[in-house]
N, C-alpha and C positions, 0 to 999 in steps of 0.2 A: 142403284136405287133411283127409279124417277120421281123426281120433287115433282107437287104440284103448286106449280106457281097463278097464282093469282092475275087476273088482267092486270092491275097496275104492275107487281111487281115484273111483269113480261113486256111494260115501257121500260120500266126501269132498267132493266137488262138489256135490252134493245138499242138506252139512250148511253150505257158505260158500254154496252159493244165497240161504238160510233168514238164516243173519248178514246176507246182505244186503241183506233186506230188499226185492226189486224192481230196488234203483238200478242194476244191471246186469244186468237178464235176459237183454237181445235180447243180449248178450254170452254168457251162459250158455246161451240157446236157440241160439246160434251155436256153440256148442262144440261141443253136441251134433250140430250139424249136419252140422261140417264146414268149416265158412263163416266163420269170425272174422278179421273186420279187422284189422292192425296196430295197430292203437286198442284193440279189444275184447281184442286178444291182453294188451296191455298193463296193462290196466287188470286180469283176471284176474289176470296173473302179481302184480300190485301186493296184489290181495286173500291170495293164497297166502303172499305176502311178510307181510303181516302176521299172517295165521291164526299163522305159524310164530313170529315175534317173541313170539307174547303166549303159545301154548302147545305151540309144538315145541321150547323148548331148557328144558335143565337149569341148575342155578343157576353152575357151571361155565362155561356158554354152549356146551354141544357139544348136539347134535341129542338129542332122545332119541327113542323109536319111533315117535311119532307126529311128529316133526319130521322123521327119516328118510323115512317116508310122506310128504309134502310135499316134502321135495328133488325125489322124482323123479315124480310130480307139476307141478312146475314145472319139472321137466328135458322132461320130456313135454309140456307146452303150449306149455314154448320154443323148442321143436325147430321148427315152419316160422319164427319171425321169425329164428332165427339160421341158416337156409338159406336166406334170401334175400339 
C-alpha cells in the first residue's frame, strides 16, 4: 500500500532517516515504496514513538506542534498494520 505522505511529513521522515543512522533503511526505502513488512512497519512506528517522547511533548506531557505532526504521522504509517 503506497501512503501518501504529505511535504512535511516527507521531512519528517527524511529527518528520523538521518537519527537513524542506516539501522533501518530498507525499512525507510520501503516506506517510500510502498512495500513495508509488518516488521519494517513496526520498527518505524517504534522510531516515531520515540522521535515524539524526546521532542514532541511539553513539560505538561501534552503534544505540542511538532508532537501533533508525529501523531499523525504515525496515524499514517499505522493505517495498513491495523487493516489487517
Amino acid at each position: 500500500m503506497k501512503l501518501a505522505l504529505n511535504d512535511r511529513q516527507k521531512q519528517i521522515v527524511s529527518s528520523l532517516r538521518v537519527k537513524d543512522a542506516g539501522k533501518n533503511a530498507a525499512a525507510f526505502d520501503n516506506l517510500e515504496k510502498g512495500e513495508m513488512t509488518f516488521s519494517e512497519n513496526g520498527a518505524l512506528c517504534g522510531l516515531i514513538n520515540a522521535e515524539f517522547m524526546m521532542e514532541g511533548i511539553l513539560p505538561n506531557f501534552e503534544p505540542n506542534e511538532y508532537g501533533l505532526e508525529l501523531e499523525s504521522l504515525l496515524d499514517l504509517i499505522n493505517r495498513p498494520r491495523l487493516s489487517s
